[in-house]
N, C-alpha and C positions, 0 to 999 in steps of 0.2 A: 563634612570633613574637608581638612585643606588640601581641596586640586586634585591634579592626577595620584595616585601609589600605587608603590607595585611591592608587593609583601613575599619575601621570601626566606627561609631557616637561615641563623646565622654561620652556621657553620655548614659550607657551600658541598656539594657532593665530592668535589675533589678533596677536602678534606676529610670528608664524612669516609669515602673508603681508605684513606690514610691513616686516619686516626683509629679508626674500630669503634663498632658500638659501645664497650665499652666508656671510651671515652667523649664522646660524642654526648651521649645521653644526659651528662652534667647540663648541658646545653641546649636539650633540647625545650625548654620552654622561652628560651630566648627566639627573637625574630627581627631583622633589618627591615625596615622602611625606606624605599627610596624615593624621592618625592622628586621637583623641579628646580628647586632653588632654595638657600636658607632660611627664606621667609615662612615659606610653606612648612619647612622640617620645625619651625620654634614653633608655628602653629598647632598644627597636626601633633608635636609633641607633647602639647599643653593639654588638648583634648581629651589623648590618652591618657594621660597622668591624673588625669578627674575621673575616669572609670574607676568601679568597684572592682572591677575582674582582672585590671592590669596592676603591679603589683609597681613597677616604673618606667617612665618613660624620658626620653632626652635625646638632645642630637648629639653626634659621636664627634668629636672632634677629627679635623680631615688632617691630612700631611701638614706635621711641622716640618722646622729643621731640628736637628741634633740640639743638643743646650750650649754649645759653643760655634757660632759662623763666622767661620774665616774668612769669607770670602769679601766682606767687606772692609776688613783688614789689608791695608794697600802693600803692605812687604809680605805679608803670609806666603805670598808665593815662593819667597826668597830663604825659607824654612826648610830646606829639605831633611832636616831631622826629626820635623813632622812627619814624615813619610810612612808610607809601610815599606816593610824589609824588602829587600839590603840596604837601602838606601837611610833610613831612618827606623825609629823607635815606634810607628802607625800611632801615633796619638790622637789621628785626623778618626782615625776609626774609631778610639775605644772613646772619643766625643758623645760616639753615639750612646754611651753608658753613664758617664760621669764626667764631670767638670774636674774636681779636684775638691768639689765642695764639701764639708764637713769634717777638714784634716788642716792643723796649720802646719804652717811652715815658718820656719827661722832663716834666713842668711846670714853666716857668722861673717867678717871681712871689717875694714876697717871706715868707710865713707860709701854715702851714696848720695843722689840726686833722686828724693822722693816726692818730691814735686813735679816729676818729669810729666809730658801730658799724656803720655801710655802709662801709666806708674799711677794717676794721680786719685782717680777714683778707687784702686784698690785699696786707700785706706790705710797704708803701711807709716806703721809708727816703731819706735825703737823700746827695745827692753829695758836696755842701758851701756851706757859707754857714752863716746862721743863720735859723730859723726867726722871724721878729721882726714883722710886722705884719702886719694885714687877714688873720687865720686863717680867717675866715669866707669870703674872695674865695677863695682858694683851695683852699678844703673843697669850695667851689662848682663851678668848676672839676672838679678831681678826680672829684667825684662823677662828671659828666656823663660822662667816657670811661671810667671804672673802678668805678662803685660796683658792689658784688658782687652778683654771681648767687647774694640766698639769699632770708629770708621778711622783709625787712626793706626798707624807703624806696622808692628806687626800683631803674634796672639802668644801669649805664654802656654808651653805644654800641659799648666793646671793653672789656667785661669780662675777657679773658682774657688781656689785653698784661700786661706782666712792665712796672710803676711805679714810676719815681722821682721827687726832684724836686733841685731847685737854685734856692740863695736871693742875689737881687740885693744883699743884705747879707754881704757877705762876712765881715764879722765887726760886731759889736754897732753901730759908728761908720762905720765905713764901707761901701759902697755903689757896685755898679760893675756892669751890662750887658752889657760886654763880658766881663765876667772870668767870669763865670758862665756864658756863653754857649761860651768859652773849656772851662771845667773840665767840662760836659757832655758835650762831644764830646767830649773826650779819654779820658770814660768810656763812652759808645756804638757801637755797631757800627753798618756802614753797612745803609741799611733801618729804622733804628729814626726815631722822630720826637719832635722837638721842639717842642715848644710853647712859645711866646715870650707871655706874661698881663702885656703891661706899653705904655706910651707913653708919648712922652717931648716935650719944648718944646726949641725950637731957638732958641740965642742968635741975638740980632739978626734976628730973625723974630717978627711979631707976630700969627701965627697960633698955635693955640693947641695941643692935645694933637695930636700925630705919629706916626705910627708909627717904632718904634726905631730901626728902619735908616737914618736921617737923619742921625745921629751915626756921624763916622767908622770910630771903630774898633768902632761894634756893627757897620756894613755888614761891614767887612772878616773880624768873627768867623762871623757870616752866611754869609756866601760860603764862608769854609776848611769849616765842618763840613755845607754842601753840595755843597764837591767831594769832601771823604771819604765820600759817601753818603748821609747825616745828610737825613729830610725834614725842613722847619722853617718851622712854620706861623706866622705873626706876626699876631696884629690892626693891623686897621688904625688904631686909635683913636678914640678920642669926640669928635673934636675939630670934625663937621660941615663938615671944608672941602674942597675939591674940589684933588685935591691934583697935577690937570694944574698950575692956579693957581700954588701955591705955589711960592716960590723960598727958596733958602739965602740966607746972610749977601751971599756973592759974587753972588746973582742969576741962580742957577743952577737949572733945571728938573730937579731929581735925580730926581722923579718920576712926570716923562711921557714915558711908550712913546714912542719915533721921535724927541724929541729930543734935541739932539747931547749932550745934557750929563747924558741917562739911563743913570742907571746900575741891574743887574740886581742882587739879591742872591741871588736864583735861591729865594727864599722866597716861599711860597703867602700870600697877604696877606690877609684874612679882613674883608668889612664887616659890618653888620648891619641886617636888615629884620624888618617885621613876622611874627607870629608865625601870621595868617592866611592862604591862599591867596587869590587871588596876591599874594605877599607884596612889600611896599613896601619903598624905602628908610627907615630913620627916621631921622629930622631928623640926630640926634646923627651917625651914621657918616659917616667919613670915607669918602671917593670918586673913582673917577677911572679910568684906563689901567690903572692899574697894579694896582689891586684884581681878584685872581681867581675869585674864592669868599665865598658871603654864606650865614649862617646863622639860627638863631631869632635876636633881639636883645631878645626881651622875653618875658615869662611863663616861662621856662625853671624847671623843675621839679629840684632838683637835692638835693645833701646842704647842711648848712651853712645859714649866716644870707645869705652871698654878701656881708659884708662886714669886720666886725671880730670878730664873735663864735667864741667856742671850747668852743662845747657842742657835745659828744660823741653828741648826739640829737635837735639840729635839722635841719629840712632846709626849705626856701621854696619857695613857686612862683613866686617873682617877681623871679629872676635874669636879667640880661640884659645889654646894652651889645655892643661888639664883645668883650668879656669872655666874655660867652655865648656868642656865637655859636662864638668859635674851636673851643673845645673839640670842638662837633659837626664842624667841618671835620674836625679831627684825629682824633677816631672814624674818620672814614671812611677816612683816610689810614689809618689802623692797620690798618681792617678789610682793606683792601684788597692792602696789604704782607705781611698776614698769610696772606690767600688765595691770594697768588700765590707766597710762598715754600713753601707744602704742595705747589704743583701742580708748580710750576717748579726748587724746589730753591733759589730764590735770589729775594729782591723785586724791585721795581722801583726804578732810578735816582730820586731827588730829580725829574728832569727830566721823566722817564714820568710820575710821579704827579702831579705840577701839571698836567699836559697834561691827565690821565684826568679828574680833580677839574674842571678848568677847563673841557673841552670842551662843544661845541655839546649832547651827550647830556644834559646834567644842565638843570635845573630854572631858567628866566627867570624876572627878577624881573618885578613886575607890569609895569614901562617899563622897560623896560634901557637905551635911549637916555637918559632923565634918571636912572635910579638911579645907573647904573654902579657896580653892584659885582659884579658877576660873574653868577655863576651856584650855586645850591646842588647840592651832588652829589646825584646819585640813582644809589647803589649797583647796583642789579637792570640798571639799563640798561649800564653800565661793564663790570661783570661778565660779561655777556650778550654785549656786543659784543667783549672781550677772547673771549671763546669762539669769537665768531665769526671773528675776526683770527685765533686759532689755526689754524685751519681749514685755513688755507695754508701753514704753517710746513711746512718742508724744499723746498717751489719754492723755485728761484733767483730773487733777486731781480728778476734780466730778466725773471722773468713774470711780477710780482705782479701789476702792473698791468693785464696782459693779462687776465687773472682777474679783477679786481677788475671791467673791460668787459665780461667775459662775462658776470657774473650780476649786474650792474645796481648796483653799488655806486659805478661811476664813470659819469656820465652820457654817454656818447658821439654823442649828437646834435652835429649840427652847429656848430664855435664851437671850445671850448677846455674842456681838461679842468684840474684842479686836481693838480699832484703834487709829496708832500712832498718839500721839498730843491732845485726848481726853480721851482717857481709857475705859472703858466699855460702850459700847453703846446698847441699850435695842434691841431685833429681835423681831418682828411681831411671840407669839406663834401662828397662822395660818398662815403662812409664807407655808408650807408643802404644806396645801391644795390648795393652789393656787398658786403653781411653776410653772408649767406649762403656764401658762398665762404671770404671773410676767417675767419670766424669758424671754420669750419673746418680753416682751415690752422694758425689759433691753435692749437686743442685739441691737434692734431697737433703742433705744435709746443712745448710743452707736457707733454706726453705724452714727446717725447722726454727732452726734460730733467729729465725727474722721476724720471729711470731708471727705467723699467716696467721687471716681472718677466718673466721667459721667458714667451713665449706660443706659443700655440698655432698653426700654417703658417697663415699669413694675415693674423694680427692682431698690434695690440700694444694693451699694455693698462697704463695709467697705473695708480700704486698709490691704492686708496682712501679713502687716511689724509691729511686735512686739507688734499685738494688741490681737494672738490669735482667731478674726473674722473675716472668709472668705466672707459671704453672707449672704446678708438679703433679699426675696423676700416676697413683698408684695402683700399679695393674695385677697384684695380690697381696694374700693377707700375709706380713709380719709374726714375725714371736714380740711376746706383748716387750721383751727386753730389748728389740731394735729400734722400740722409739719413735715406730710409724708415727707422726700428727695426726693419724688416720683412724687407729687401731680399734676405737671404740666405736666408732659409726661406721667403721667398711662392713660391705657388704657382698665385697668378692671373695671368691672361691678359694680355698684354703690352699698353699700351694708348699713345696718341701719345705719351707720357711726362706729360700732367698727371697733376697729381697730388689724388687723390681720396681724401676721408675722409668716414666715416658716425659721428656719434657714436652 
C-alpha cells in the first residue's frame, strides 16, 4: 500500500454529535484516507478502486477558490458595490455560489466598445440595431455586470452570464425604444434579463428626463417581454423629480402606486444614491412609489470612459447617474436567476425577482421616507432566506402558515397576522393561553399531512426534509374520526378520547 495512512470515518465526531445518528448513518460506509502527499493519495487510490469489497475510491479535491477571483483583478478593489452590506450588493460572497452562469443578459443603449480588453473574451455580439453613439456609456455599463474574470481592470457583478446587446438606433437615421425592446425579447428566453440604459422626455410635460416606460408603446413592450419571463431592469432617470408628482399630457398619475390611473410595467425601476453608507438619495435621481431598487450612482469603477469614448483600454472610476447604478441592480438579478436555475432547474418569474430585489431584506437608504427609492439588494440575506423558504417546500400549503407560527417567523401575539394573498388576518387574542395545546395539535396536524413514513406501534413520524418536524409521538389512543396516522397500529392505552401529542 502507498506509504504511511491513517484511516478515519468521514464524518468526524464533532459532526457525528451534531448531526444525530440519524443522519450520520447515510455515511457511515464512507472513510477519509489521509496519506503524505498527492502522489501517494493517486496511488493508494488506484489500489482501492481494484478491490472487490470497495465499491469507490479517489482523491477528494482540496481548497479551491470561489468560480470568480478577483483578486487578480487589478481595480476589483475599487468595486465597493462589490461589497457586503451597507456598503454594496456582497456579490464578492454569493461568488461563492454562482457566477451568473446559465442566464443571459441584454444591455439596451445606443453604442459600445466590445472589443474592449476586459469586454473582449466575453464574446458580446449585438441582436440588432447599430452600434452608433456614447461607446463609452455603454463600455461602462457592460463592464459593471460582465467584465471578465482574468488579470486585467476590474470583475463584472455576473461575470459568467452569456451577453448581448441591442441598439436604440435601429439603423444609422433612425431611432426607436420600443423596437429594440421588441427585437430582444424576441431573441431571449424567459429568465434572462434586460437592461433598459436609456430615458426619455414626455411631450407636453415640462419635467424633464423620465423613465422610458412613459411613452406608450415602450410601456406596452415592457410589459409583453415581462409576461414571456423576460426580467427588465429600467433606470429611473436623471431627471430629479419625484414622479408621484408628475402627470402625462392628459393629467394622468401613470406613476404612482394606488392611483387609479397607475399603470405596472412589472419592470424593476432602479434610482440612484450615494456611494457611502448609508447611502443618500442624489439630487439627480428620479423618485417616488414606483422606484424599487437603488444602487451606487457615483464613483462607480468600471471599463470604458462612461461616455463617448471608444478606447479599447480605458476604464474610470467616476461612472455614475442612474446609469450606474442599474447595472449593479442587474448583477444581482443575474446572480440570483442564475443560482436558482442550478438549484431549482428553472429561475424565478420576473415577478419573484422584483419582490426578492425589492424586499424589506435588502439594504435602506439613509431616509427612505424622503429618498424613496427603494432599497439596494443584499444578495447573502435573499439567498439565505430563499434557503430558508425552502425548508418548507412539499407542506401543503394549508400548513405553511401554521409553520411559519410555530417557529416565529409569523408573529402570533395577540392582533392580527400578515398573510400573502389576503392581508390582515385576525389571531385568537387567547391564542397565548392555550399554546401549549394548540401548538400541538398543529405539529400533529401537520405531521399528518406531510405523509409521514411508516413508523413504528405508537408513533408517527413527519419526514425530516424542509418541513422543520422531526417527530410526533402519540401518548394515546384517538377516536378512529380524529385522524390519528397512528390509529391502526397504536398500542397505547385507550384514553377519554383527547387527543395527545409529545413533540
Amino acid at each position: 500500500m502507498a506509504g504511511e495512512a491513517y484511516l478515519e470515518p468521514m464524518v468526524g465526531r464533532d459532526e457525528r454529535e451534531r448531526l444525530g445518528r440519524g443522519r450520520r448513518a447515510r455515511f457511515d460506509g464512507y472513510a477519509a484516507i489521509t496519506v503524505r502527499d498527492e502522489a501517494s493519495a493517486a496511488e493508494l487510490a488506484k489500489e482501492l478502486d481494484a478491490r472487490d469489497d470497495v465499491e469507490t475510491a479517489y482523491v477528494e479535491g482540496g481548497p479551491t477558490p470561489p468560480p470568480v477571483n478577483a483578486g487578480d483583478d487589478p481595480r476589483s478593489g475599487n468595486q465597493g458595490y462589490l461589497d457586503a452590506t451597507p456598503d454594496g450588493i456582497d456579490a464578492r460572497w454569493a461568488w461563492g455560489a454562482t457566477d451568473g452562469a446559465g442566464i443571459g443578459f441584454v444591455d439596451l443603449e445606443q453604442g459600445w466598445t466590445l472589443n474592449h480588453e476586459d469586454l473582449a473574451a466575453a464574446g458580446i455580439t449585438i441582436i440588432s440595431g447599430v452600434s452608433q453613439a456614447y461607446h463609452g456609456h455603454g463600455t461602462a455599463v457592460l463592464g459593471e455586470v460582465v467584465s471578465v474574470d482574468n488579470t486585467r481592470g476590474g470583475v463584472g457583478v455576473a461575470p459568467g452570464a452569456s451577453a448581448r446587446v441591442v441598439s436604440q438606433y435601429r439603423t444609422s437615421t433612425s431611432y426607436s425604444t420600443a423596437a429594440a425592446i421588441i427585437s430582444a425579447a424576441d431573441a431571449m428566453s424567459p429568465g434572462d434579463v434586460l437592461l433598459l440604459e436609456a430615458q426619455t422626455t414626455a411631450a407636453g410635460s415640462s419635467t424633464s428626463y423620465l423613465p422610458v416606460e412613459v411613452e406608450q408603446a415602450v410601456f406596452d413592450a415592457i410589459r409583453d417581454a415581462v409576461d414571456a419571463g423576460i426580467v427588465v431592469v429600467e433606470a429611473a432617470g436623471n431627471g430629479g423629480n419625484d414622479l408621484d408628482d408628475w402627470t402625462d399630457a392628459s393629467g394622468r398619475h401613470l406613476l404612482k402606486v394606488g392611483d387609479d390611473d397607475f399603470r405596472d410595467s412589472g419592470a424593476i425601476l432602479v434610482g440612484a444614491a450615494s456611494s457611502a453608507a448609508p447611502h443618500s438619495r442624489l439630487s439627480f435621481s428620479n423618485h417616488g412609489s414606483r422606484v424599487d431598487c437603488y444602487a451606487w450612482g457615483q464613483n462607480v469603477d468600471t471599463t470604458g470612459d462612461g461616455w463617448t469614448g471608444t478606447s479599447t483600454t480605458a476604464y474610470t472610476g467616476g461612472f455614475g447617474g442612474t446609469s450606474g447604478a442599474s447595472p449593479i441592480v442587474t448583477g444581482a438579478a443575474v446572480l440570483l436567476q442564475s443560482w436558482r436555475k442550478a438549484r431549482k432547474g428553472q429561475p424565478f418569474s420576473p415577478g419573484s425577482v422584483r419582490s426578492w430585489l425589492s424586499s424589506s431584506l435588502n439594504t435602506p437608504s439613509a431616509d427612505p421616507a424622503s429618498d424613496r427609492i427603494g432599497v439596494m439588494p443584499d444578495l447573502k440575506a435573499i439567498f439565505e432566506r430563499i434557503e430558508w423558504n425552502d425548508r418548507f417546500t412539499g407542506i401543503d400549503d394549508r400548513f405553511v402558515y401554521w409553520v411559519y407560527i410555530l417557529f416565529g417567523i409569523i408573529d402570533d401575539a395577540p392582533g392580527v397576522i400578515w398573510v400573502p394573498g389576503k392581508g390582515p388576518v385576525p389571531v385568537d387574542p387567547d391564542w397565548r393561553s392555550r399554546a401549549v395545546r394548540g401548538r400541538r395539535e398543529l405539529v400533529a396536524a401537520i405531521a399528518r399531512g406531510a405523509r409521514p413514513r411508516r413508523a413504528a406501534d405508537g408513533e408517527a413520524v413527519g419526514s425530516d426534509r424542509g418541513q422543520g418536524v422531526q417527530a410526533v409521538r402519540c401518548l394515546g389512543r384517538a377516536p378512529a374520526s380524529s385522524g390519528c396516522p397512528s390509529e391502526r397500529t397504536c398500542k397505547a392505552p385507550a384514553t377519554s378520547g383527547e387527543r395527545r401529542w409529545q413533540l
